[in-house]
C-alpha positions in Angstrom: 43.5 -72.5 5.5 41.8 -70.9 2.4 40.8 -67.1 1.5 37.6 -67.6 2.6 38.4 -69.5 6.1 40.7 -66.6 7.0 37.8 -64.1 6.1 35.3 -66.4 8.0 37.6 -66.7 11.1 37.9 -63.3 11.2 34.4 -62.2 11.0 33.8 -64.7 13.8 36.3 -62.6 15.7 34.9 -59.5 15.0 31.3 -60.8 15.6 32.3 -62.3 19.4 33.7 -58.6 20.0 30.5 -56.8 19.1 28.3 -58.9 21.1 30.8 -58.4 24.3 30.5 -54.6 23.8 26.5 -55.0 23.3 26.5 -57.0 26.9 28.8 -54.3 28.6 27.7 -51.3 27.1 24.0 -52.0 26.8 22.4 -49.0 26.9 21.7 -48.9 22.7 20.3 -52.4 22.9 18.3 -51.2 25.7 16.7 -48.0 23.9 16.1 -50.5 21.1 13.8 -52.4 23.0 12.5 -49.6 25.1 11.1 -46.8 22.3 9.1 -50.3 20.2 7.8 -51.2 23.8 6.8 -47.0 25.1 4.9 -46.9 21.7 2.9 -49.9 21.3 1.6 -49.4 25.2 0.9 -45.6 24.4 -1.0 -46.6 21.4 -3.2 -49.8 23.0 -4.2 -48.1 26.0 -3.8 -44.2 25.5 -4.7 -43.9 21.6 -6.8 -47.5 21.1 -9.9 -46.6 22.2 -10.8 -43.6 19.0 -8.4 -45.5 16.7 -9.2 -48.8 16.9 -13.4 -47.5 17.0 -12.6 -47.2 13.1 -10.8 -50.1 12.4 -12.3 -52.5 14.5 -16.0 -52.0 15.7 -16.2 -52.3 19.1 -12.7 -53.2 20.1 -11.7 -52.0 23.5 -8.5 -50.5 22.9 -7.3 -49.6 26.3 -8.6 -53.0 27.4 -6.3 -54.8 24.8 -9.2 -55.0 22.8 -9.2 -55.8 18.7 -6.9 -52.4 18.0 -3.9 -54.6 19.9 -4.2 -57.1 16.9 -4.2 -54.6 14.2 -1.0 -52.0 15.3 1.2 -54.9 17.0 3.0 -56.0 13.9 3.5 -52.4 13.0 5.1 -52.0 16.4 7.3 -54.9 16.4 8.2 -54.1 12.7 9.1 -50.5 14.2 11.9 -52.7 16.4 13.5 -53.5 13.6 13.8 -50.1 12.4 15.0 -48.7 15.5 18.0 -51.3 15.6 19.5 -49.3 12.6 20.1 -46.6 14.6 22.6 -48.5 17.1 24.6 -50.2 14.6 25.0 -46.4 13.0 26.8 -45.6 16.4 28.3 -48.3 17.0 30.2 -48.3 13.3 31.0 -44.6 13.8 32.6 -45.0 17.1 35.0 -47.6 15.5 35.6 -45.1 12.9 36.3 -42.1 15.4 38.3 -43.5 17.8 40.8 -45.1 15.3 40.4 -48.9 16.3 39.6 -49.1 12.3 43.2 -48.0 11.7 45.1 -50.5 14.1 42.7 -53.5 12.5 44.2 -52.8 9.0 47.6 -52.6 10.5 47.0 -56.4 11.1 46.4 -59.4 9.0 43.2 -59.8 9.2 40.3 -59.8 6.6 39.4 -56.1 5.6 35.4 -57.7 5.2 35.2 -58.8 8.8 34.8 -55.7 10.6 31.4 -54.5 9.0 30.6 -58.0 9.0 30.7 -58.8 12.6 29.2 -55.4 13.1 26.5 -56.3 10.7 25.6 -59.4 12.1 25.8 -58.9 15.8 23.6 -56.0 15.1 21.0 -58.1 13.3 21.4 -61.4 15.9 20.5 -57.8 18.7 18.1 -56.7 16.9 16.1 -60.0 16.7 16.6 -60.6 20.6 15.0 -56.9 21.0 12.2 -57.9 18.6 11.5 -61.0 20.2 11.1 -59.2 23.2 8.6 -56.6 22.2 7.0 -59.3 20.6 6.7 -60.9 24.3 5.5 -57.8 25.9 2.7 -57.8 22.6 1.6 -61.0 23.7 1.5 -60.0 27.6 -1.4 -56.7 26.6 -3.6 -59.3 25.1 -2.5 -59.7 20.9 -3.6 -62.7 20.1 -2.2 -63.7 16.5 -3.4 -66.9 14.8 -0.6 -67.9 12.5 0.7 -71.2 12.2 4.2 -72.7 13.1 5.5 -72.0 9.3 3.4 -68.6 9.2 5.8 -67.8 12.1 8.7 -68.9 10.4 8.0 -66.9 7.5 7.4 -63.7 10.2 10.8 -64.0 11.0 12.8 -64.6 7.6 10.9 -61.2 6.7 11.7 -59.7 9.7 15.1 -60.7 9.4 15.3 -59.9 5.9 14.0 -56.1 6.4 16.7 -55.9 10.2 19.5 -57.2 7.3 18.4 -54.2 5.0 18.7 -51.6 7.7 21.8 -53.3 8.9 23.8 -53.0 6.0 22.2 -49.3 5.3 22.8 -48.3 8.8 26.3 -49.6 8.7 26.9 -47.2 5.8 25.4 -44.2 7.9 28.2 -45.2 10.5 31.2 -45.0 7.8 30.1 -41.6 7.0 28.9 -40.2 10.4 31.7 -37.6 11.4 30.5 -38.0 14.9 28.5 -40.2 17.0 25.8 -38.2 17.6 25.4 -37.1 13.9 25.5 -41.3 13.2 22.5 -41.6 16.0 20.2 -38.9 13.8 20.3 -39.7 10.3 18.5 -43.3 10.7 15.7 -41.6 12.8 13.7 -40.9 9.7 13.7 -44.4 9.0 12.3 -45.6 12.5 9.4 -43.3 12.4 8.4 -44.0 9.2 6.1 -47.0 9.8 3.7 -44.5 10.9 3.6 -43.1 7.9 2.4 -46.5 6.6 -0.3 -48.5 7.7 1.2 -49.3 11.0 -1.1 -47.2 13.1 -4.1 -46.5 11.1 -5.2 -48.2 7.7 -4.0 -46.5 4.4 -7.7 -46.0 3.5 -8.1 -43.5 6.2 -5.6 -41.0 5.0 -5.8 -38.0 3.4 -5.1 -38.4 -1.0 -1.5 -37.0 -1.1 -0.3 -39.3 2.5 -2.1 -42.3 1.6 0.2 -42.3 -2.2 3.1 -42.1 -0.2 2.0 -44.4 2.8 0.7 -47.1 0.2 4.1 -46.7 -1.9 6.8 -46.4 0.7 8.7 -49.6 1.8 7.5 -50.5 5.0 4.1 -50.6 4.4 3.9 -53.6 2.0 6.5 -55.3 5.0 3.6 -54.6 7.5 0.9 -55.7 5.5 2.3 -58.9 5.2 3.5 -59.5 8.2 -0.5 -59.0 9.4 -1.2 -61.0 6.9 1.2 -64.0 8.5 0.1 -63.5 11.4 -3.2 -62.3 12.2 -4.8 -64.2 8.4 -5.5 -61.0 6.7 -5.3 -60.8 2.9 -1.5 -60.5 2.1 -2.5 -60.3 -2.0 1.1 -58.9 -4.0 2.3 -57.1 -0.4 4.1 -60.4 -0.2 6.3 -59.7 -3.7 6.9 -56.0 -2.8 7.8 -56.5 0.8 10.8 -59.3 -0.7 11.6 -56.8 -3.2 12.1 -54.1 -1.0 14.0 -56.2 1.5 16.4 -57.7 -1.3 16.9 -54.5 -3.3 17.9 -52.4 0.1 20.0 -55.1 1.2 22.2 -55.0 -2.0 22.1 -51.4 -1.7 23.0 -50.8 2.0 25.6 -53.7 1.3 27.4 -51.8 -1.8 27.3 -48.5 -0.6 28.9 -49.6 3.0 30.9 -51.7 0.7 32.4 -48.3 -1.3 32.3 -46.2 1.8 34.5 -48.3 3.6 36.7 -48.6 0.5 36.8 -44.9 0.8 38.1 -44.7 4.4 40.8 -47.0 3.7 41.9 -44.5 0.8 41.6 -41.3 3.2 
């Protein structure tokens, strides 16, 4: 076998032994579902009655009116976000209980243990997403996309969960402790609502609506409205791949060189 067959082997390993730990210890995979879920039915029926009154005349918010259509990709974007937080733990756990040590005892590829952590957290992640995306459905959003608009949902979506995968895993390396490793991403999965996932940019005050219209997420949410409900996407589209691509080969180098570090510790 070659280099790259050992290194794919072991990843393989690595990736069946995060998804195990994800089905017996599922409480992370749970909250990731569960906070996405809390906040889009808090928003429809508690909050979509005055906010979707100025977004959408005469949507019935608590009735799964218009407003359901307008902050459900914002929501299920938010589901991405909050998956960064459990591959943090789960990465720091590894770290702090000295599994991490015993792996590079063996012969096994050095890259496969953030690489099955990476991608079991992304294939999670997706599953979670799916499912607030079901429960979106259930409250009456009604997108219009087509098959290959939907496909393109999810390559962004998955594109963005990769970003805060690799960024998250990073965290993780870093974290002294678990609980420390569950904070730091926290920023991250609240701040779609500083973008345009509850309320239109327009509607901000001057200072907020620079930072909500120049952040990362919002240019993610706007096109993933636009894919799905047929509003105007216009260069969202660029900036949303940009952002995904350029925090990807971020979060990827800097888990990369944190790991490196760990090793050298």
């Amino acid at each position: 076998m070659t280099t790259n067959s050992y290194a794919l082997r072991d990843s393989m390993t690595m990736l069946r032994r995060n998804l195990k730990h994800a089905q017996r210890y599922p409480a992370m995979t749970v909250s990731t579902v569960v906070m996405p879920v809390m906040m889009l039915l808090l928003f429809n029926y508690a909050f979509g009655g005055a906010l979707g009154a100025g977004i959408a005349p005469g949507a019935q918010g608590g009735s799964g009116g218009a407003y359901i259509d307008y902050v459900a990709p914002g929501i299920i974007l938010m589901a991405a976000t909050a998956g960064a937080v459990a591959t943090a733990v789960g990465v720091c756990v590894d770290m702090t209980e000295g599994i991490v040590n015993r792996f590079r005892t063996m012969s096994i590829s050095r890259a496969s243990f953030l690489t099955g952590h990476v991608v079991g957290s992304v294939i999670q992640t997706l599953l979670a997403i799916a499912l607030v995306v079901a429960v979106a459905l259930a409250i009456g959003f009604r997108p219009n996309a087509t098959f290959v608009e939907w496909l393109a949902a999810a390559g962004l979506l998955a594109g963005l969960t990769l970003a805060l995968t690799w960024l998250s895993a990073g965290v993780g390396l870093i974290a002294k402790t678990p609980e420390s490793a569950s904070n730091i991403p926290l920023p991250a999965t609240f701040l779609p609502f500083l973008g345009s996932a509850i309320v239109p940019t327009d509607s901000m005050p001057t200072g907020l609506r620079w930072f909500a219209e120049y952040q990362p997420f919002t240019p993610v949410i706007e096109t993933l409205r636009g894919l799905l409900m047929g509003t105007p996407i216009g260069s969202s589209g660029w900036l949303a791949l940009a952002w995904c691509a350029g925090l990807t080969v971020v979060g990827y180098l800097w888990a990369r060189r944190a790991f490196g570090r760990t090793a050298a510790r």
